[in-house]
C-alpha positions, 0 to 999 in steps of 0.5 A: 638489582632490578636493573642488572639482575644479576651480581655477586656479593662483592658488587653488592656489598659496594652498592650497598655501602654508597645507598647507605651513606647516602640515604642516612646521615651521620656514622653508620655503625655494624655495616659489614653485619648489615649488608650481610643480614640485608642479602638474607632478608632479601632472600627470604622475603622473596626479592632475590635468590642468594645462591651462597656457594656460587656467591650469586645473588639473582633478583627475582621477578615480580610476583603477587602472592595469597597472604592470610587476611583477617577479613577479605582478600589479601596478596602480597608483591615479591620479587624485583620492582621498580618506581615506574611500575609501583607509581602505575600501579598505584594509579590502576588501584586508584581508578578501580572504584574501590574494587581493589586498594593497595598499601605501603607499609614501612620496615622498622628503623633498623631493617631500613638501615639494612635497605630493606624495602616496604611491603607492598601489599594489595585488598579486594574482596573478589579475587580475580582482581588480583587476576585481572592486576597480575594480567595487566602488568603481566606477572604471575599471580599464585594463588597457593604459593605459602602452601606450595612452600610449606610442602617442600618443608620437612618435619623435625622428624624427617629432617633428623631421619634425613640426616641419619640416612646419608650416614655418619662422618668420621669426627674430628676430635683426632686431630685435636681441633678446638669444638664448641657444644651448643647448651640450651641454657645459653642457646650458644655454642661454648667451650666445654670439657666434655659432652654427652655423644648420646645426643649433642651439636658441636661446632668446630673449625677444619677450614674456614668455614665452620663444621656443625654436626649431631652426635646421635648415639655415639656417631657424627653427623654433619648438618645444617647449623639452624635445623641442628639447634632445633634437633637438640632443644626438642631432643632435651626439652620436657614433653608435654601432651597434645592432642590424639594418643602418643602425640607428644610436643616439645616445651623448650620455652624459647619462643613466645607469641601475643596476638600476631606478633611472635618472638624468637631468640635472635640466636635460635634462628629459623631455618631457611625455608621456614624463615621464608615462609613466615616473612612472606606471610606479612612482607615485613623484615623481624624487628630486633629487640630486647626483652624479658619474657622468661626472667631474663633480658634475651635479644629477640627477632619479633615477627608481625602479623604472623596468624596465631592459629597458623604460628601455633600448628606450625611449630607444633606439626613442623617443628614438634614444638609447643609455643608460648602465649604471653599477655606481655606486649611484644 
């Protein structure tokens, strides 16, 4: 990728399938479903730019990037590089004289299955030494990259308000086409018999690709598939009361955190920006696991060295959603 720095996902997809059988030994099982993950993943840890509709995937240069660091300075490398340019630099942090060290950390066994690469990140305690690095191998350095993120991502609220103002579609249920209604019971999208159009997302199927859409006080609307979810858990869950008057939040016990570490149902995606902006806090991939953390065994993504106070305001004032502490290791 960082060679050709551009393909579509037809010659990814062959790449990937001959790294993978010959890195790993043995069958190797769900490769359509990894190679599929590994391009998402590699989009939002900021390696490439995944443009769907084009079937382009673009890989982006390297950039150091401010991360949250419990005590110091730290920054994180994104975008394409190669073994040259990491063996340089483990050479220029060694003869710094300690005045900036960097570290590997490895992805869980399963994300180096799907390909994906250590995080690569770099501590000092002044921060023109990520300057004079990014000067000396000539990449950009951003200081406020997480936050200019941040800026480009709506609330919950504005999103919806987006939604209703580029106006209703007329639905497809004339045509008798089968739908599914996504329950907060299950968190999946399940055949029913019927459904409240008050406020409801459903799933149908016109062409190929499927088509998501809220139904908001009789009308339907069109939307993305993981901001909908979103809409309709706060939209029925119960409320409780925050902080300043009229501040309410939503309490859908879905999502738990301990520490650093945040779990969320593997079916409760992120959104795309959002999930940007939580894997580039740490460079690592979400480990997929197993757990009982609300009287039933749900699969679960488990993000680490997520900031807690950063974790917690931003589902609160993003997605208007109360998070769960919990004392079980995650």
């Amino acid at each position: 990728m960082v060679g050709i720095k551009e393909c579509d996902t037809k010659k990814y997809n062959e790449a990937f399938e001959t790294i993978l059988h010959e890195t790993f030994e043995g069958e190797q099982l769900r490769v359509q479903e990894r190679r599929k993950s590994s391009i998402n993943i590699l989009d939002y840890l900021g390696y490439v730019d995944f443009n769907y509709s084009d079937d382009k995937i673009f890989t982006l240069p390297p950039k150091l990037i401010s991360i949250p660091c419990a005590k110091g300075l730290k920054a994180l490398l994104i975008g394409g590089r190669d073994e040259k340019m990491i063996n340089e630099m483990i050479v220029y942090c060694s003869k710094s004289n300690n005045t900036i060290s960097i570290s590997f950390k490895k992805q869980s066994e399963n994300n180096l299955r799907m390909l994906i690469p250590d995080s690569i990140s770099f501590e000092t305690n002044n921060k023109r030494e990520f300057e004079n690095l990014s000067n000396h191998f000539q990449i950009e350095f951003d200081d406020w990259y997480i936050l200019k993120l941040k800026n480009f991502l709506p609330t919950l609220s504005q999103y919806e308000q987006f939604t209703i103002s580029k106006g209703n579609s007329e639905s497809w249920e004339k045509f008798g086409l089968e739908k599914k209604v996504f329950r907060k019971e299950s968190l999946k999208f399940e055949l029913v018999n019927g459904y409240d159009k008050e406020y409801s997302l459903t799933e149908c199927r016109p062409s190929y690709i499927p088509e998501f859409a809220l139904w908001i006080n009789q009308s339907y609307y069109t939307i993305d598939k993981n901001w909908g979810k979103y809409l309709f858990i706060n939209n029925c869950s119960e409320k409780v009361r925050g902080y300043g008057q009229g501040n309410f939040f939503a309490k859908p016990v879905e999502i738990f955190c301990n520490a650093n570490n945040l779990a969320i149902p593997a079916s409760l995606p992120l959104p795309k920006l959002f999930s940007r902006i939580i894997l580039q806090l740490s460079g690592e991939a979400p480990e997929f696991r197993q757990m009982n953390l609300k009287g039933k065994n749900v699969w679960y993504n488990v993000y680490r060295n997520i900031p807690s106070l950063f974790t917690e305001n931003f589902f609160r004032f993003i997605l208007n959603m109360n998070i769960e502490t919990t004392t079980q290791a995650i």
